[in-house]
PARO-184537 format. One line per field, with one value per residue (C-alpha): residue number from 1; x, y, z; residue in three letters. Coordinates in steps of 0.02 Angstrom, whole numbers, plus 50000, padded with zeros to 5 digits. Example, Ala and Ser with C-alpha at 12.3 -4.5 7.8 and 13.67 -1.06 7.14 Angstrom:
BEGIN
nr <- [1_2];
X <- [50615_50684];
Y <- [49775_49947];
Z <- [50390_50357];
rest <- [ALA_SER];
REM end
This chain:
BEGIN
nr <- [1_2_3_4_5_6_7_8_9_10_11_12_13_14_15_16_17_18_19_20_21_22_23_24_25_26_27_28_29_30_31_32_33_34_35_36_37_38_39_40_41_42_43_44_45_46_47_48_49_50_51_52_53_54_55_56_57_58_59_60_61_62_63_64_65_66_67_68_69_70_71_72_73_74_75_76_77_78_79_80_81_82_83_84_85_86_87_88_89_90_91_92_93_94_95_96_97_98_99_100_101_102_103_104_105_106_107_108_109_110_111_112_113_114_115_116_117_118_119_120_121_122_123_124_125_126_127_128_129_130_131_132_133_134_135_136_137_138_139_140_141_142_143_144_145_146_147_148_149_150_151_152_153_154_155_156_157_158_159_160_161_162_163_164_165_166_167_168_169_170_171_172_173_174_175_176_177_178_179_180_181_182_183_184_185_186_187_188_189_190_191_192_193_194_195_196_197_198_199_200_201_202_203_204_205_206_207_208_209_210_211_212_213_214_215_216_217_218_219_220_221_222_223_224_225_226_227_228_229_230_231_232_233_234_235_236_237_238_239_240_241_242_243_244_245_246_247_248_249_250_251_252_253_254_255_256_257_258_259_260_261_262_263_264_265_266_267_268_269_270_271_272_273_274_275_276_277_278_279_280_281_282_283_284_285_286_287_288_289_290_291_292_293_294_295_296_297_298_299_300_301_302_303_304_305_306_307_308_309_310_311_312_313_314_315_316_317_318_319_320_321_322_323_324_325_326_327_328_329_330_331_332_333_334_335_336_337];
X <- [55956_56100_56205_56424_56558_56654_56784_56702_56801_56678_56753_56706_56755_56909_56810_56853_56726_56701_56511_56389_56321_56198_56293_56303_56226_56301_56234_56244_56431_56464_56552_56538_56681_56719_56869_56995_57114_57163_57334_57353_57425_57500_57374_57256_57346_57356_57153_57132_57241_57171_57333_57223_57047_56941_56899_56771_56681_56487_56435_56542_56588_56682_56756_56934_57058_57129_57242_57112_57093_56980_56840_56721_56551_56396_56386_56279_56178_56269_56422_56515_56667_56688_56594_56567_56739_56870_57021_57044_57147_57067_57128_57153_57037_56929_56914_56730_56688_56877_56907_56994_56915_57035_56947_56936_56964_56816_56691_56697_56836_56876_56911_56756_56687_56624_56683_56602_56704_56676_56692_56832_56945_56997_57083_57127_57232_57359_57317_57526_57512_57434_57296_57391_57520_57402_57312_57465_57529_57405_57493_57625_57705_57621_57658_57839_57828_57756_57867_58005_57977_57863_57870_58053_58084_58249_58369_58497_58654_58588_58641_58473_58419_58276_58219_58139_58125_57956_57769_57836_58025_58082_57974_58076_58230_58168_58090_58242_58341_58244_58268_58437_58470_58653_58706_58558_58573_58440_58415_58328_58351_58288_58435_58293_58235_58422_58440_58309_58321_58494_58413_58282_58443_58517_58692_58717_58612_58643_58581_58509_58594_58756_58874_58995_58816_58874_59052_58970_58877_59006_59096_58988_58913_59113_59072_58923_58772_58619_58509_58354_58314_58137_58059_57956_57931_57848_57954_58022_58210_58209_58159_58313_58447_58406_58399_58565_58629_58542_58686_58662_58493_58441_58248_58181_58042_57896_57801_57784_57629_57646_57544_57715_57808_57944_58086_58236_58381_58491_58373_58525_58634_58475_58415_58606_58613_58433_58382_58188_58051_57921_57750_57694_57544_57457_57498_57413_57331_57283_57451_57546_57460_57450_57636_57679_57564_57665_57812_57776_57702_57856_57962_58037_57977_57917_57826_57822_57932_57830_57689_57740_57562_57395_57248_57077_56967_56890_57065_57058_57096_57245_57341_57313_57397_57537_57563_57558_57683_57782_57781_57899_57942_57806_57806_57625_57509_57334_57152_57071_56886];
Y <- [55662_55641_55513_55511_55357_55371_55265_55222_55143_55053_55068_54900_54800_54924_54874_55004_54980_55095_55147_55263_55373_55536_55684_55815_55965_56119_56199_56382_56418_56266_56251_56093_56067_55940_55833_55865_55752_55664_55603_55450_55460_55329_55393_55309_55156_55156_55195_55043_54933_54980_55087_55243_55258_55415_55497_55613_55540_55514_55346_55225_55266_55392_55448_55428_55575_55735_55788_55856_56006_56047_56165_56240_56179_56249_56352_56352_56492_56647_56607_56739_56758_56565_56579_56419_56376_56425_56328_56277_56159_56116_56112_55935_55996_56124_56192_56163_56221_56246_56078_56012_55868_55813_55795_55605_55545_55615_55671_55644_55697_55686_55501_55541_55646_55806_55826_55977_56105_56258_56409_56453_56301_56294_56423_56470_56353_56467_56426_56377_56254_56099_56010_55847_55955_56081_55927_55849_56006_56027_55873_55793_55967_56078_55931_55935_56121_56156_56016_56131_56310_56299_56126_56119_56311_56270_56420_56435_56346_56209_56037_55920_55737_55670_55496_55405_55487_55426_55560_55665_55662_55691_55865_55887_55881_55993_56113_56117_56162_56325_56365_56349_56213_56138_55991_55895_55725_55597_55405_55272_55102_55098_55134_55215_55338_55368_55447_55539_55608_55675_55752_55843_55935_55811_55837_55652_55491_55358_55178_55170_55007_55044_55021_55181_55305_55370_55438_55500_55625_55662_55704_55792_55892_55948_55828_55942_55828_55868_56050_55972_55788_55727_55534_55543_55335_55323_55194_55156_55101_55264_55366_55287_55323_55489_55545_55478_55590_55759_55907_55994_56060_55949_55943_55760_55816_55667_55683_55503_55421_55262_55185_55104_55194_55292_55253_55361_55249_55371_55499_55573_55617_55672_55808_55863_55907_55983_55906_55892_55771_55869_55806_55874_55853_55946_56124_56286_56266_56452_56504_56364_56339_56516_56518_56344_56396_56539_56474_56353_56488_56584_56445_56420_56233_56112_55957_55884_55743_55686_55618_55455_55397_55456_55296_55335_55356_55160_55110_55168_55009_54966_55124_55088_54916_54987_55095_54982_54887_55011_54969_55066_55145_55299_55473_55521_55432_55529_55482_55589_55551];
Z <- [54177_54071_54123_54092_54110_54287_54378_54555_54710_54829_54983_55077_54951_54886_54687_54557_54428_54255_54288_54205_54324_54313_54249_54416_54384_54507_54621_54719_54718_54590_54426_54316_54222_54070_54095_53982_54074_54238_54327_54401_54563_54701_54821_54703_54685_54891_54914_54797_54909_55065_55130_55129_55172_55156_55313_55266_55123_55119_55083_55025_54855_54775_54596_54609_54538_54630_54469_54366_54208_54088_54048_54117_54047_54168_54320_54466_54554_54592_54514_54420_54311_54243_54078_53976_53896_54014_54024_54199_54325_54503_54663_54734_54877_54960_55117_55187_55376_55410_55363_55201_55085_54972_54758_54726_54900_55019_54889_54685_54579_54428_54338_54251_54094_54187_54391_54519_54617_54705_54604_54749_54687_54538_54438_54253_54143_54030_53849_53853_53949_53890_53988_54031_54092_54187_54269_54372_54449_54596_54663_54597_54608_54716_54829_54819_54795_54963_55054_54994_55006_55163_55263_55225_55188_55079_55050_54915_54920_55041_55039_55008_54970_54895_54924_54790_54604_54538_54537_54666_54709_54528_54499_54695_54607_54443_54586_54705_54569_54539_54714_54714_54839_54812_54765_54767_54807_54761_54809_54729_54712_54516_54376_54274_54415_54432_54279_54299_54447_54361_54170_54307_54377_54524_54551_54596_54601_54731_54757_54924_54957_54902_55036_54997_54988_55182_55101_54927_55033_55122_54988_54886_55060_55093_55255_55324_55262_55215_55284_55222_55165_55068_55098_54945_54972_55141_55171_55352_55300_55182_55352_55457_55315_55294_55478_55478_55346_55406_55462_55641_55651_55484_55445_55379_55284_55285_55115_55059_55147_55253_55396_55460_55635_55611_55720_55747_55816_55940_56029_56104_55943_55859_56000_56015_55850_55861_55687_55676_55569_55488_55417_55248_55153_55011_54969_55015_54828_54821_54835_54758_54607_54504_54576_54466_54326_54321_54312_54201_54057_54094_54023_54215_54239_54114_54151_53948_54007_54172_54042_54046_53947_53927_53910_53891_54049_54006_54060_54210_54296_54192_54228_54418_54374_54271_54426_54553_54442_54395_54221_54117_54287_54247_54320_54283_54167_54117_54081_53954_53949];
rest <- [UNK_UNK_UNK_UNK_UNK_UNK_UNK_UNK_UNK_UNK_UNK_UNK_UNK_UNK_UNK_UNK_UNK_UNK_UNK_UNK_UNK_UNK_UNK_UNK_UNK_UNK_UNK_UNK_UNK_UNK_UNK_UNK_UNK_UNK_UNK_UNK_UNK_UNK_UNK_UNK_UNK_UNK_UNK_UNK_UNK_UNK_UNK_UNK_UNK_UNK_UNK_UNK_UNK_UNK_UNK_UNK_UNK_UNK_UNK_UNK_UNK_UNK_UNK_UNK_UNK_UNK_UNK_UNK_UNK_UNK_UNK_UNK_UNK_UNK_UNK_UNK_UNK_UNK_UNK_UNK_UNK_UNK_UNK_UNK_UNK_UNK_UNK_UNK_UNK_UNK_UNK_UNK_UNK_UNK_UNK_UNK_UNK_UNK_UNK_UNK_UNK_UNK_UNK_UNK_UNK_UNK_UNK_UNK_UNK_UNK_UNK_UNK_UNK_UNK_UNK_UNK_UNK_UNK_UNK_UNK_UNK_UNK_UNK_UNK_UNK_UNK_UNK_UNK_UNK_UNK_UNK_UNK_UNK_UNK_UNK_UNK_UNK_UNK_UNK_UNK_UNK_UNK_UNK_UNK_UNK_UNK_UNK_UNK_UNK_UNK_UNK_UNK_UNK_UNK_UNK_UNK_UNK_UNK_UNK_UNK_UNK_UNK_UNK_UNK_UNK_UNK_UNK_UNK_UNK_UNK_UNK_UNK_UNK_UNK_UNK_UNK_UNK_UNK_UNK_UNK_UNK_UNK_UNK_UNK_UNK_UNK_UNK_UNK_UNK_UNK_UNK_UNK_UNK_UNK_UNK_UNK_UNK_UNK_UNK_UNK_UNK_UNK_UNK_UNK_UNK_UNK_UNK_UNK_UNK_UNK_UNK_UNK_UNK_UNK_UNK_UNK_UNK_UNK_UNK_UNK_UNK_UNK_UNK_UNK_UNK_UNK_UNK_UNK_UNK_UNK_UNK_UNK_UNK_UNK_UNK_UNK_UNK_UNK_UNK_UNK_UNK_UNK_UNK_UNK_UNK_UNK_UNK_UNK_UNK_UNK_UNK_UNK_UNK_UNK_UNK_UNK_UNK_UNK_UNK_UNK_UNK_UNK_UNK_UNK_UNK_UNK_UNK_UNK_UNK_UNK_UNK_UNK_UNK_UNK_UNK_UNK_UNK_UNK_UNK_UNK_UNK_UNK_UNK_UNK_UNK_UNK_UNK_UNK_UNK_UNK_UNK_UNK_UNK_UNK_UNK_UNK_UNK_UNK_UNK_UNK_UNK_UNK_UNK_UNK_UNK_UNK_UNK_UNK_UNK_UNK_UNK_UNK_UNK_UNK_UNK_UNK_UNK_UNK_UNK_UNK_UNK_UNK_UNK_UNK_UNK_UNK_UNK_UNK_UNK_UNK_UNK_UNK_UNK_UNK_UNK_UNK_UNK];
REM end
């Protein structure tokens, strides 16, 4: 059996270690697929800490990585119309017995040289778009892309706010701006995720602890507030300040994960104005995804600038580090095997 270099997270002990392990081989319904490259995600950073913990997973270890492209280098049994070669990007999950496993958190994904999938998710990579690029957008922007046009359904001309410009919020911006939503407001306490929230297409960038931030969206909402606001932080305070900004019948859209309550602080003035808190999580890949690859080969989106770094898969461990730290304030970095 030929063996290949993975990043494993033993559960128990939350270890990530850089192991060789026997190369999978698929089987009926299977494609294997080489790694081409991998996105680091906070979900990784949080399985690591112990904030997340798989609730479907086999055993007690796992390959870590849900952002994955590359090509396609074996099939299994009665597998049809992925010949060897194929540029391809994979879902960050599959639907098995009605229920979905998420790539990387309850079975293998793909911090590793080759990764499985079913034949039924993953789908081709346009020769345009690069493989780094290709790799993030099942989640760090079918993510936001789904919290937008379906959990949030946004319409042109509405007044939004996204909290927290780092993996997820700042392709929100990019992504509400296509839409048309208007202005666009984001928040985050970093200078540097200010500014970008603002070259992505924000129409104004406010420190979440700045004392005039009630009267800037004010101003900039004409007084209404906001239709539709984002917590890309899964942070509690974020939660509270943004309920208090949402317009009459304003939707708090929950994407950012967190295993703290959520508490909203007048019951009353929030069913009066009928405003509502909505959970979001994942996309529905099969539509999401050829819509964003579209997109992007159209010339509609790019994603160049959200490649903050790309390591080698042996440094697996220090990108979850410079992560975690924030180091250079990243949007996405990569592993390429």
């Amino acid at each position: 059996m030929e063996k290949m270099l993975a990043a494993r997270l033993h559960i128990p002990s939350r270890t990530l270690r850089m192991t060789e392990v026997d190369r999978p081989e698929p089987g009926p319904g299977q494609v294997l697929v080489k790694v081409r490259a991998a996105g680091v995600c906070l979900s990784d950073v949080h399985l690591i800490d112990g904030t997340l913990t798989p609730l479907l997973l086999e055993g007690d270890t796992v390959t870590l990585g849900h952002e994955v492209s590359g090509t396609i280098a074996a099939t299994g049994p009665g597998v049809t119309g992925w010949p060897v070669g194929r540029r391809v990007v994979l879902y960050a999950g599959e639907v098995r017995d009605g229920v979905t496993y998420t790539r990387g958190v309850d079975y293998d994904g793909g911090w590793a040289e080759y990764a499985l999938s079913s034949a039924d998710a993953l789908t081709v990579l346009p020769d345009a778009i690069p493989f780094d690029q290709g790799a993030i957008i099942p989640d760090a922007v079918s993510t936001p892309w789904g919290a937008i046009t379906m959990t949030g359904a946004v319409r042109p001309a509405e007044a939004v706010g996204v909290w927290g410009a780092g993996g997820l919020g700042v392709h929100a911006v990019q992504l509400l701006r296509a839409v048309g939503a208007c202005p666009i407001i984001a928040v985050d306490p970093s200078e540097v995720a200010r500014e970008r929230a603002l070259a992505a297409g924000a129409d104004l960038a406010l420190d979440p602890a700045d004392p005039g931030l009630r009267e800037s969206v004010e101003a900039a909402t004409a007084g209404g507030g906001l239709a539709a606001a984002f917590d890309f932080a899964g942070v509690p305070a974020v939660r509270e300040q943004a309920l208090a900004l949402l317009a009459p019948k304003g939707r708090l859209v929950l994407v950012g994960l967190t295993d703290r309550p959520l508490t909203v602080a007048d019951g009353t003035r929030f069913s009066y104005l009928q405003q509502r808190i909505l959970g979001h999580y994942g996309s529905d890949m099969p539509v999401a995804l050829p819509e964003l690859l579209r997109l992007t080969q159209q010339g509609r989106l790019d994603f160049a600038g959200s490649i903050s770094e790309v390591l080698p898969l042996s440094r697996a461990a220090e990108a979850v580090d410079m992560l975690n730290r924030k180091a250079g304030d990243p949007v996405r970095l990569i592993l390429r095997p």
